[in-house]
N, C-alpha and C positions, 0 to 999 in steps of 0.2 A: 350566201352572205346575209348579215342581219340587215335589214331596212334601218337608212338612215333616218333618223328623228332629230326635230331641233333640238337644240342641246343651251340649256343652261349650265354653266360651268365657272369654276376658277381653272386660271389660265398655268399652267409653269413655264417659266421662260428663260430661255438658254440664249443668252445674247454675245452667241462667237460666230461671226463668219464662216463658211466654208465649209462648214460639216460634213464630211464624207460619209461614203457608208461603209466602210472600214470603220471609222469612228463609234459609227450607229449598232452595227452590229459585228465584231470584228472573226474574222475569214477563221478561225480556229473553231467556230462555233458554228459553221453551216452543215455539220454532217448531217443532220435529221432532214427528213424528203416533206414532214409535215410542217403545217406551220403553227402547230400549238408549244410552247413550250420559249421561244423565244423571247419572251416580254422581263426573261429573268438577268438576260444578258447586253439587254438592250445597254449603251452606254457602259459597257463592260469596263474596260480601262481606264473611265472616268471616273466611274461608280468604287473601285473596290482596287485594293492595295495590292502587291503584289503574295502575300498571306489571307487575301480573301477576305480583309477585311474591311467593312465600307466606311468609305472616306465623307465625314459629319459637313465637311465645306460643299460637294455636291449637291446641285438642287437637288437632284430626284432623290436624292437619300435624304432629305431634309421637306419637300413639300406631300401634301396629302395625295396617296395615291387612289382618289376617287378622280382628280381633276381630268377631266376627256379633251383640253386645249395646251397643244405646245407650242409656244410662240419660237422664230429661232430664227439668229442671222441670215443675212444674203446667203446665196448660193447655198442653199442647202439640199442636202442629198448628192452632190457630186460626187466625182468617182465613179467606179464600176456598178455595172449595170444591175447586183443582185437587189432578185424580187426581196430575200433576207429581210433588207432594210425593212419595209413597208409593214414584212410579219411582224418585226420585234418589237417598232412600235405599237401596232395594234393589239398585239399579244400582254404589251405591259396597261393597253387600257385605255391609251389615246385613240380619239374619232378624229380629228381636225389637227393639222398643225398649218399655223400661218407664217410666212414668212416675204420678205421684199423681191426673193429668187426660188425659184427651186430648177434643179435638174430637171431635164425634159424627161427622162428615163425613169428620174425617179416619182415624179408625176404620173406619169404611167401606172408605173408599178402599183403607188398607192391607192390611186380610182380604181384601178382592177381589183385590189382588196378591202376594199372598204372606208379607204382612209382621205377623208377631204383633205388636199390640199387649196388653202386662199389663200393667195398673192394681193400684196396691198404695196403702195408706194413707201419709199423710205422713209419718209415724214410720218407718215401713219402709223410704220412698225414701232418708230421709235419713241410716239404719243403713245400704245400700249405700253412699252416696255417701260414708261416713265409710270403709267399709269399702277403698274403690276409693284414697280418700287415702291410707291408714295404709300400703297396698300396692297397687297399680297392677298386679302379677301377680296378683292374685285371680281365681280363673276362677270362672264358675257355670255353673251346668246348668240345663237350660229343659225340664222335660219336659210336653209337650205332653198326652201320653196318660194322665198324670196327674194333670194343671196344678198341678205345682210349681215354683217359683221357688227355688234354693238356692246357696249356695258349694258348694266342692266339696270344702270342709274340713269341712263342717258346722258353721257358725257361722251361720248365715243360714238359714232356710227359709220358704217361706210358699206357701200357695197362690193361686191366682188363677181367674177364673172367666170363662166363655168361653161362647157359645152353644154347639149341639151341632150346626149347620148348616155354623158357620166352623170347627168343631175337625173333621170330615168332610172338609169341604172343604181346608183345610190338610194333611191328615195325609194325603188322598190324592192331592194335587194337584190338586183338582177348581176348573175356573170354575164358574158359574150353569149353563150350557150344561153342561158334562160330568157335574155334580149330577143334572140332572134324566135326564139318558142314565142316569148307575146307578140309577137310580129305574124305570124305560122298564117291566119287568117288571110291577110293580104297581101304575103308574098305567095300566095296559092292563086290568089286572086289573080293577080299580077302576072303569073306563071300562065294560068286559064287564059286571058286576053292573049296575051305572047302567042298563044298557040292557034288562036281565032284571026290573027292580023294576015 
């Protein structure tokens, strides 16, 4: 995985409730085992008409696709368990999506691939969301290493809270597999003793 970096950004923001991941990435489109290639279909059925052609009211066909923050209602990611969801955002370009909920599943999924999920309280989402209205250029900053959440005007801040396995693992690009490799030292260690008691 790439090493997460703070991220200065604009935000795009999807303000519906409930998003499943059917929704996120829908079940016609999981055939490939890789995860490159999905960031085309992400929001598929929202994005693009029944003629494939894409629909101008959609944000994401409507904001810049440099922005690496997705703001998005409660409950987000519910539904069925695929990893899918996590690739397609990632693959379209997003680091961080913030929301009031997320699936426990799909929080998962997305730490294990690189994609911060921040949880913030209702009140909070919905001062971004107002914020992202009033101006559409509003960038924020996502500092990991500090778990803060802010604009970058300083009208916004808040912090957010993270294990200390998946903020490791993000900040140095590590899977499960490459965690326990920088670990190798003292669980040998650890192993030595074990055998000496």
């Amino acid at each position: 995985m790439e090493k997460f970096k703070n991220i200065l950004s604009r935000a795009t923001p999807i303000p519906i409730e409930n998003i499943d991941t059917d929704q996120i990435i829908p079940a016609r489109f999981l055939k490939a085992i890789s995860r490159e290639g999905f960031g085309e279909n992400l929001f598929r059925d929202w994005r693009y008409d029944n003629m494939n052609n894409p629909l101008p009211d959609f944000i994401l066909n409507q904001v810049d696709k440099k922005n690496k923050i997705l703001i998005a209602g409660r409950n987000f990611g519910c539904g069925s368990s695929r990893e899918h969801a996590a690739w397609a955002i990632y693959d379209f370009g997003f680091r961080v999506v913030v929301s009031s909920f997320f699936a426990d599943i799909f929080t998962n999924n997305a730490l294990n691939n690189g994609l911060l999920t921040i949880k913030l309280n209702e009140k909070s989402l919905n001062k971004i969301f107002d914020l992202i209205k009033k101006d559409e250029k509003t960038e924020f900053n996502v500092d990991l290493e500090n778990q803060f959440f802010s604009t970058n005007n300083g009208s916004f801040k808040e912090s957010f809270d993270i294990n200390s396995f998946n903020k490791t693992c993000l900040i140095n690009g590590y899977d499960n597999i490459d965690y326990l490799n920088s670990n190798k030292e003292s669980i040998l260690k650890f192993e030595k003793l074990k055998k000496h008691e």
